[in-house]
N, C-alpha and C positions, 0 to 999 in steps of 0.2 A: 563692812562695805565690800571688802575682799569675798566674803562668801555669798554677800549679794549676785554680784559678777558672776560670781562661778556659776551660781546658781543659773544666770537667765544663760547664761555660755552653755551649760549641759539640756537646758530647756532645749534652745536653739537647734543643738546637735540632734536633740529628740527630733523635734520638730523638721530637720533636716532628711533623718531617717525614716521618718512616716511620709514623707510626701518622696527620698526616692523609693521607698520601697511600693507606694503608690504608682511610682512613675513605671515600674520594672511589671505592676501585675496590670497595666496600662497596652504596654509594647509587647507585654507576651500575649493580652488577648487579641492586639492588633494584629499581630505575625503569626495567631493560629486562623485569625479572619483570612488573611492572604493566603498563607496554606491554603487552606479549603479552596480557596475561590481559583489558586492554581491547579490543584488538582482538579477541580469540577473542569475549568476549560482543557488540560489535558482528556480526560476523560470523552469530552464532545469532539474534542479533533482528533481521537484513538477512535471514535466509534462512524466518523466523518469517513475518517481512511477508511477504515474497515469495509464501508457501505462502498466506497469508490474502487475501490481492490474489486469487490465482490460483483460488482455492472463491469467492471473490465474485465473480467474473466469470465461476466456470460458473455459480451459481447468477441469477446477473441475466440471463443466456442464457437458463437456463432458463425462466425466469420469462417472457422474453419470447416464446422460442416456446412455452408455451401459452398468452400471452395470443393470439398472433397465429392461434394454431391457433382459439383459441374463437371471434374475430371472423372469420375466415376462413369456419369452419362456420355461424355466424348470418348471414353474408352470402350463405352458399351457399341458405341455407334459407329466404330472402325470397327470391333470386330465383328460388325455384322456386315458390314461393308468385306472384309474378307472372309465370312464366311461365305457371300453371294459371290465370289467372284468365279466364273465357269473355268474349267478342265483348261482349255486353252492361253485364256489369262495366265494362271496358275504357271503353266508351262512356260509361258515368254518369260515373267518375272523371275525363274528358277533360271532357265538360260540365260538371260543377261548377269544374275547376280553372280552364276558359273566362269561367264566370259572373263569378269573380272577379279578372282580368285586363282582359275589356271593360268599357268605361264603360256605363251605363246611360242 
């Protein structure tokens, strides 16, 4: 009777160890499912940034060459504005700037 017992006790313990070791190659295919499906969504919001990074930096380009364009063309158009300005001009705007450099 005694060996009975033992008998269905060491069954038992089998039977304990086949269904955790079931349990364990269970949870490890579970937890490489999630890996994966973490990395995949990593990957789509690395390549998300990526594209978002990549439109802001054309658009701050842009933005910069037409500011540069606009300062560019207002620059071009004053000094055409003093290149047109006649002999006489010229000479008032040097005398006033004079008056206020020498001491009196």
């Amino acid at each position: 009777m005694e060996d009975d017992v033992l008998s269905r006790v060491i069954a038992v313990e089998k039977e304990i160890q086949v269904s955790l070791e079931a349990e364990r190659s269970r949870v490890r295919l579970w937890l490489e499912g999630v890996k994966k499906e973490a990395e995949e969504e990593f990957k789509k919001k690395e390549e998300h940034l990526r594209e978002a990074l990549r439109v802001s930096a054309e658009q701050a380009k842009a933005e910069t060459m037409l500011k540069a364009e606009t300062m560019l063309k207002a620059a071009e158009e004053e000094a055409e504005l003093l290149l047109n300005l006649s002999d006489e001009s010229l000479r008032e705007i040097i005398m006033r700037r004079i008056t206020m450099v020498l001491p009196e």
